[in-house]
N, C-alpha and C positions, 0 to 999 in steps of 0.2 A: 030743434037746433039749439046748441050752447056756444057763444063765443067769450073765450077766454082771455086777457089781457094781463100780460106782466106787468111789472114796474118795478121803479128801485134800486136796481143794482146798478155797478158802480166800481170804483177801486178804493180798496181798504186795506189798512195797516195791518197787521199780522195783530191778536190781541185784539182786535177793536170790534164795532159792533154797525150791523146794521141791518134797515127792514126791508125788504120785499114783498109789493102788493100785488095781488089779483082780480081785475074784475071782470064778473061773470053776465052775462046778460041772454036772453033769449028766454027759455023755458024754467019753471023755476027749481033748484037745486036745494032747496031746501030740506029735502030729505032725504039727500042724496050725502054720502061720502065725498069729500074733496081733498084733495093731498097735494103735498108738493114733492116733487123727483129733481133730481137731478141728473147734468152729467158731465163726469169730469173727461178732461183733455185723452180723448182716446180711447175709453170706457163707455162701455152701455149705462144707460139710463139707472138710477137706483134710487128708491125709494128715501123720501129723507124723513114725513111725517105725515100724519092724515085726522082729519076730521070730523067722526060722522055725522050725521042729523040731529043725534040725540045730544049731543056733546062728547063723546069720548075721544079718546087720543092715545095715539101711537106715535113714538118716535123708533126712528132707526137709534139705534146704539151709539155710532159713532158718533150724534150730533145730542143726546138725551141729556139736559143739564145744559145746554146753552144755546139751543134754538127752541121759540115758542111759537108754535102755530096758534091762530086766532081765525074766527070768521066772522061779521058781522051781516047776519041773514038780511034784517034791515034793508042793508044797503048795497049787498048782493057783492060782498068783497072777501077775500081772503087774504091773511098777512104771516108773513113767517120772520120773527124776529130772532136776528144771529147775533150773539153776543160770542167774546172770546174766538173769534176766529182765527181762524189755522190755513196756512197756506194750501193744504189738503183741502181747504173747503170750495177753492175755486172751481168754481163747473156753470153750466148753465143752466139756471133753475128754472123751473116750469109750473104749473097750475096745471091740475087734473080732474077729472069725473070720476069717481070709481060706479063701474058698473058691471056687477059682478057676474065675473070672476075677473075681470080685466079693466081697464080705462079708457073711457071712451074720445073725449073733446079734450083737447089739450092748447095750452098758449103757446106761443110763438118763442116763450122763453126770454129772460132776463140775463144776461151777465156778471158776474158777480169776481171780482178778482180779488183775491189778499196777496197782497204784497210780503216776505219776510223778514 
């Protein structure tokens, strides 16, 4: 079993910046893929950046140059830091497992609003 927890989000200015954390707990994910998705007002879920065990990383496009994914195995956390945000960015963001070919344990989700 994995359980997942948000944090972080909040309302913010159009241009401005901010972080959103994850903590994971139960079995260990450390060599697992983790990613954060979002979803905006009325919209399916969509991938924002990910992970994996080794270190590598993906971003979605829309967000590439001003959100940085991190995780700190350690301490069994994951952080996605938004800089430059865009009214477009409001959605509710989430912490995920990838287990492929899909994602398995998900959080509860964070809110995140930019104002413009």
């Amino acid at each position: 079993q994995v359980h997942l927890v948000e944090s972080g989000g909040g309302l913010v200015q159009a241009g401005g910046s901010l972080t959103v954390a994850c903590a994971h707990s139960g079995e260990s994910l450390r060599r697992n893929t983790l990613a954060w998705f979002r979803r905006l007002p009325g919209k399916e879920r969509e991938f924002v950046a990910g992970v994996g065990g080794s270190g590598d990383i993906v971003y979605a496009d829309s967000v590439n140059g001003r959100f940085t994914i991190s995780r700190d195995k350690s301490a069994n956390k994951l952080w996605l830091q938004m800089n430059d945000l865009k009214f477009e960015d409001t959605a509710v963001y989430y912490c995920t497992r990838n287990w492929n070919p899909t994602y398995d344990y998900w959080g509860q989700g964070t809110q995140v609003t930019v104002s413009s």
